[in-house]
C-alpha positions as CSV (number, residue, x, y, z in Angstrom):
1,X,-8.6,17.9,-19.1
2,X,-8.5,14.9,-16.4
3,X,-9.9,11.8,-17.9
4,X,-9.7,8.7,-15.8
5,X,-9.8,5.3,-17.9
6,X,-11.1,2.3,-16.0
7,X,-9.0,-1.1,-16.4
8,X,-12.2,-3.1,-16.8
9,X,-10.4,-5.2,-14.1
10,X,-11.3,-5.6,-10.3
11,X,-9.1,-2.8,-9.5
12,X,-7.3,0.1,-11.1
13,X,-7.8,3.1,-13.7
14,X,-5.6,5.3,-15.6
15,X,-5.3,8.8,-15.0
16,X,-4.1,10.8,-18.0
17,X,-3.9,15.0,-18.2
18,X,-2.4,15.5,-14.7
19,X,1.2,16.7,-14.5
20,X,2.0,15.5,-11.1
21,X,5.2,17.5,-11.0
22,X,2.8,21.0,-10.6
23,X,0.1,21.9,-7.8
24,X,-3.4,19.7,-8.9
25,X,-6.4,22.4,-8.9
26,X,-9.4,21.6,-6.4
27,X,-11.2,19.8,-8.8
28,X,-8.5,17.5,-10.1
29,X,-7.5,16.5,-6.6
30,X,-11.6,16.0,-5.8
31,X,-11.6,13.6,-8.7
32,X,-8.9,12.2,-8.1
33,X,-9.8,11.0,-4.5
34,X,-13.3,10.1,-5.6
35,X,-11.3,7.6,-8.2
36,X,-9.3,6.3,-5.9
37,X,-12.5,5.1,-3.6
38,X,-14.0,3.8,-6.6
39,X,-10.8,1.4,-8.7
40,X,-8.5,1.6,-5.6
41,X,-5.4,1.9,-7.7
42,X,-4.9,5.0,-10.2
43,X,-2.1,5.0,-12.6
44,X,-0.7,7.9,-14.1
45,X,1.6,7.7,-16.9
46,X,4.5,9.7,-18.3
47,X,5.4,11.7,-15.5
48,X,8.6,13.2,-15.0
49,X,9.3,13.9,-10.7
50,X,12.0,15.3,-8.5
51,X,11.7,13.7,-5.4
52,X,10.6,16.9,-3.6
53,X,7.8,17.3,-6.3
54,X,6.9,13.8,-5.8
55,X,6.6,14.3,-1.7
56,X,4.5,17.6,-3.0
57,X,2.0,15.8,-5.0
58,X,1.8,12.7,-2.1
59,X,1.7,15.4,1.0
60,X,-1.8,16.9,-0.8
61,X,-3.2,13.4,0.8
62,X,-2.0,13.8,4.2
63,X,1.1,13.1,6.6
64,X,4.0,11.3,5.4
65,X,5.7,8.1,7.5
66,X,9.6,8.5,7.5
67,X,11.4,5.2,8.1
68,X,11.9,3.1,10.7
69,X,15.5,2.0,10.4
70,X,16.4,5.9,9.1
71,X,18.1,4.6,6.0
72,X,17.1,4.8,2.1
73,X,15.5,7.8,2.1
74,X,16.2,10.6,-0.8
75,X,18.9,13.3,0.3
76,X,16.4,15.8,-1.5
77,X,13.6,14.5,0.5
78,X,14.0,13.0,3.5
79,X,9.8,11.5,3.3
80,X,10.8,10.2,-0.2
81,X,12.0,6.4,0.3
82,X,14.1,4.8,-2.0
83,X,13.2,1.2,-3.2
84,X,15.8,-0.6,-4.9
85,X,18.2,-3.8,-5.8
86,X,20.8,-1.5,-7.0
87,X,24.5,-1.6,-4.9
88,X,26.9,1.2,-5.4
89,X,30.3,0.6,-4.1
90,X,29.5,-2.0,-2.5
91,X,26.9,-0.8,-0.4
92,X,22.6,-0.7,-1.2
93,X,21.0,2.6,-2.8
94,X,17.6,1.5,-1.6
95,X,15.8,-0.9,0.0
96,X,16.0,-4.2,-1.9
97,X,13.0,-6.7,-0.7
98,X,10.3,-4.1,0.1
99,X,6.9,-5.0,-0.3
100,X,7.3,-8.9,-1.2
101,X,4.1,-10.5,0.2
102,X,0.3,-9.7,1.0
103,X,0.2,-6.8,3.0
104,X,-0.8,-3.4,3.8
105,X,1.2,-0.6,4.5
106,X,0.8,0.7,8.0
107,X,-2.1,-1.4,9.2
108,X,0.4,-1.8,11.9
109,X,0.3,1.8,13.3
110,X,-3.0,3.1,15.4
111,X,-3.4,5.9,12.6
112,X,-3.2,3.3,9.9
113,X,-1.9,4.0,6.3
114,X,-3.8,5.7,3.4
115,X,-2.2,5.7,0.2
116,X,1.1,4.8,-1.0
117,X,2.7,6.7,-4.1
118,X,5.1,5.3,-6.0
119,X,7.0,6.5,-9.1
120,X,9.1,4.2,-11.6
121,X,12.6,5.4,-12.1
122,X,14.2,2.3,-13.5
123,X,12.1,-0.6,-14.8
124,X,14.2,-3.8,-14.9
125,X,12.9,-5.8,-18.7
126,X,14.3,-9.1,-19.6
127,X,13.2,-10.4,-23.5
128,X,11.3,-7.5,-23.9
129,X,9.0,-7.8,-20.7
130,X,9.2,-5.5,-17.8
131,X,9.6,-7.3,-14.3
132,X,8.8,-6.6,-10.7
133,X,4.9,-6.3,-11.4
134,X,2.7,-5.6,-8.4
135,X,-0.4,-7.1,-7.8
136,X,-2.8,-5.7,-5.7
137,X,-6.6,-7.4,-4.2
138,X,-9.6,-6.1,-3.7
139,X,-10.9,-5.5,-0.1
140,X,-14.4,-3.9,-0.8
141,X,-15.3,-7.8,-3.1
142,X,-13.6,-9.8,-0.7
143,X,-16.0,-7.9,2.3
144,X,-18.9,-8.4,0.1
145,X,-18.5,-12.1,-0.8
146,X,-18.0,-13.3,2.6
147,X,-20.7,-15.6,4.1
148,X,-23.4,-13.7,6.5
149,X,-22.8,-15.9,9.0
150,X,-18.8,-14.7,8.8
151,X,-19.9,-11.1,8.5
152,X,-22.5,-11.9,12.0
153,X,-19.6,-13.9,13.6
154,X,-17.0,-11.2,13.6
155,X,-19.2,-7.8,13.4
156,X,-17.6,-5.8,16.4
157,X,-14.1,-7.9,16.6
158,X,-10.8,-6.4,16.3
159,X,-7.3,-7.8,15.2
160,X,-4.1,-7.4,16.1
161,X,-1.4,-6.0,14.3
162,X,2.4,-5.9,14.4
163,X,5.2,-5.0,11.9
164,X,7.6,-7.6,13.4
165,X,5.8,-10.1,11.8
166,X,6.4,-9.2,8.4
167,X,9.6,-7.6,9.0
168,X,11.2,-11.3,11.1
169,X,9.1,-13.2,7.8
170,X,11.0,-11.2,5.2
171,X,14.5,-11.6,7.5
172,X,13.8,-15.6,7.5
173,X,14.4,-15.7,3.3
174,X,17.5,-17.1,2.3
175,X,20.2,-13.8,1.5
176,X,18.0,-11.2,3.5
177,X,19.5,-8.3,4.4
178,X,17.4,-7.5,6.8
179,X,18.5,-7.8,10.8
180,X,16.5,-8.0,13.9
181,X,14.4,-5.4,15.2
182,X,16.7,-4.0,18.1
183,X,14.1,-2.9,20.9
184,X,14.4,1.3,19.9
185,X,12.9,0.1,16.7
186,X,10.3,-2.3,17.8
187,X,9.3,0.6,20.5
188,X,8.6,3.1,17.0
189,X,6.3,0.6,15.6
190,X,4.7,-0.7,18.6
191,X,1.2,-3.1,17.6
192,X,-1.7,-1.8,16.4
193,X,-5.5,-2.9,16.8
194,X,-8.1,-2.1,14.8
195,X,-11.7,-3.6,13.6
196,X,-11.7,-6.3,11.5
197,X,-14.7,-4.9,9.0
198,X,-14.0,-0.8,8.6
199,X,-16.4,1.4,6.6
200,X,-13.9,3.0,3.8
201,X,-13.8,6.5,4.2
202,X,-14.3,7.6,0.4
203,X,-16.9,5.1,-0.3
204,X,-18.7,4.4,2.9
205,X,-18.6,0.9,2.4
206,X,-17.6,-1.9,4.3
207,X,-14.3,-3.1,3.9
208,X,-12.0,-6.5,5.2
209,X,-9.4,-4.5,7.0
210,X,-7.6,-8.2,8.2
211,X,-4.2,-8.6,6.0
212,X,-2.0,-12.0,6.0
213,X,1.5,-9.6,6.7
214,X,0.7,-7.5,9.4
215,X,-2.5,-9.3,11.1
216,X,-1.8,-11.8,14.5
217,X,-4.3,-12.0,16.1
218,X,-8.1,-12.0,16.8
219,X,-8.4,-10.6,20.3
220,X,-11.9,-11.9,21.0
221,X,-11.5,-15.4,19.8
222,X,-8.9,-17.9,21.6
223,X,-5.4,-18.4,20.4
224,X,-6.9,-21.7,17.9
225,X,-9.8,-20.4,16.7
226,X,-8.2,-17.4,15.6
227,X,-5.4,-19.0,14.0
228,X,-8.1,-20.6,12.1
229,X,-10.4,-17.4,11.2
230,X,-7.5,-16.1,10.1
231,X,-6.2,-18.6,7.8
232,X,-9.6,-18.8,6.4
233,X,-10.1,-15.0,6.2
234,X,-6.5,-14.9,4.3
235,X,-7.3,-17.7,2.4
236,X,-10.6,-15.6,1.1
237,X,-9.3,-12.4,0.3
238,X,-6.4,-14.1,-1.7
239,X,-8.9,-15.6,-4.7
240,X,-7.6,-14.5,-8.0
241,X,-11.1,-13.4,-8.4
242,X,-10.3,-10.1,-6.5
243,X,-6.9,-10.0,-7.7
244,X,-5.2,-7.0,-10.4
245,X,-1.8,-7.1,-11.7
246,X,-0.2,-3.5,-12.8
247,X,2.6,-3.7,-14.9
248,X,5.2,-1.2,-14.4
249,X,6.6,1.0,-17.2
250,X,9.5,3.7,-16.3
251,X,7.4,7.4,-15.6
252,X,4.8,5.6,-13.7
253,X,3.2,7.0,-11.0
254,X,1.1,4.8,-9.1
255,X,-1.0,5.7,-6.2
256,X,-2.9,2.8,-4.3
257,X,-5.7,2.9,-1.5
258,X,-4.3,0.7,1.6
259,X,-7.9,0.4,3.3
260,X,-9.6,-1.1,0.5
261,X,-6.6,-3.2,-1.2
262,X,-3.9,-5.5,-0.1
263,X,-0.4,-5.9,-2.1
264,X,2.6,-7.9,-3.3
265,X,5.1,-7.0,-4.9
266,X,6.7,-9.4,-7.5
267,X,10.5,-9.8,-7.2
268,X,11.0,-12.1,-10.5
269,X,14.5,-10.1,-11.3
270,X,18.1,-10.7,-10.9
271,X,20.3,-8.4,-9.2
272,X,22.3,-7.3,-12.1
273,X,18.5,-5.8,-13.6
274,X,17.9,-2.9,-12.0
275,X,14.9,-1.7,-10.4
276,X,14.4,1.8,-8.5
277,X,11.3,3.0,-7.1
278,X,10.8,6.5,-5.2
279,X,8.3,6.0,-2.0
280,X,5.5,8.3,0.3
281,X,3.5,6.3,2.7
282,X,0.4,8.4,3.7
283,X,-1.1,8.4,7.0
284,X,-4.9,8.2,7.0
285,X,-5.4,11.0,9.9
286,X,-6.6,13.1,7.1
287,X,-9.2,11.2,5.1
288,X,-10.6,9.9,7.9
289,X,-11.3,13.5,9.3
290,X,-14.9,14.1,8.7
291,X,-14.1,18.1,7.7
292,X,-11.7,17.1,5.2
293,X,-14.0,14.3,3.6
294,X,-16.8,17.3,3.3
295,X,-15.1,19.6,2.1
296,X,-13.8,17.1,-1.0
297,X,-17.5,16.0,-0.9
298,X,-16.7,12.7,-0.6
299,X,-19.5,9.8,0.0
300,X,-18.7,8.5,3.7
């Protein structure tokens, strides 16, 4: 029996009486996908995944994104990624800095992302706390609280979005790892524009769809006034008001909504505590296919 447990937070609910590593029936994955419109992060505990069973359970939402730089991705899986700060002989299992500031996955691609799924293998704990929580902020309350005359202002705009941004901010930290785009690369993730308000496809309600890692640029505003909508837009959606913190626990699945959420990731561990993550990134295509959404009778 599915029950689905609300966190009483912003965000989030607990799934429990799914076994992720078998087929879901129709009206599991219904519920499922209705929950996720409504708490925009589902957690479901105590699962045990190969990483083909894990790209099994993700691919039931829609296409997979492979990586850009074709590295860190599971032998067993090639759609699986592999998030990690663990070295083995000498050279990176995973990918070490993933995820470390307010984003949203894929914004940066026409299609846009859906979901993410992503399972705990190893769960680094230091004095009997786990580390590397992720914190995640609600995009449906940040819509609703901003100003009419905001909403008025920018009904219709569109911003513009680019991976390099994030990617060249997470290269500039001291240690990174990370080199330059070279052009091959920057052509596979080329900028992306999309409205700034969407209407969510589960819920049918608006949503800000304008995140500080991925977002440039306002196209209908000048170059100064949209560098300052968008600092105040950021600004706004950032409030610990809309803000919910999962903490991770090894044989956690967790499956997040990228239209109606942004993310961080926390990276308050050393590299001698080890932390590995197995990755899908789901396209949107799918949910935002009006014949799929009726036939999971979902609101929008």
């Amino acid at each position: 029996m599915l029950t689905i447990e609300p966190t009483g937070g912003i965000l989030g609910a607990t799934v429990r009486g799914a076994d992720l590593s078998q087929p879901l029936s129709d009206a599991d994955f219904a519920a499922i996908l209705r929950a996720l419109g409504e708490h925009g992060v589902l957690r479901f505990p105590g699962q045990t995944l190969t990483a083909p069973q894990l790209r099994d359970f993700s691919r039931r939402f829609g296409h997979i994104q492979g990586s850009v730089t074709g590295r860190f991705h599971h032998r067993e899986a090639p759609e699986v990624g592999i998030l990690s700060n663990i070295v083995e002989n000498g050279e990176p299992i995973g990918i070490a800095d993933a995820g470390q500031d307010w984003h949203t996955d894929m914004s940066y691609t026409a299609t846009k992302g859906f979901l993410n799924v992503l399972y705990a293998v190893k769960v680094p704990v230091r004095d009997g706390r786990p580390l590397g929580d992720t914190v995640f902020a609600n995009m449906h309350a940040a819509y609703e609280d901003l100003p009419a005359e905001v909403k008025t202002r920018l009904a219709g705009m569109t911003a513009t979005h680019d991976f390099n941004k994030f990617w060249e901010k997470m290269r500039r930290r001291p240690g990174s790892p990370r080199a330059p785009l070279t052009p091959e690369q920057r052509a596979k993730r080329p900028p992306a524009v999309h409205p700034i308000f969407l209407t969510h496809p589960i819920t049918g309600r608006p949503v800000l769809y304008c995140n500080p890692g991925y977002a440039e640029r306002i196209n209908e505003l000048d170059e100064a006034e949209s560098a300052r909508m968008l600092e105040y837009l950021f600004a706004h959606q950032l409030q610990p008001k809309y803000q919910w913190t999962h903490r991770w626990t090894v044989g956690d699945v967790l499956v997040w909504d990228h239209i109606g959420t942004l993310h961080n990731a926390i990276p308050d561990y050393r590299p001698d505590e080890p932390r590995l993550m197995l990755r899908c990134q789901v396209m949107a295509e799918t949910i935002f296919d009006p014949a799929f959404r009726r036939q999971w009778h979902l609101a929008a």
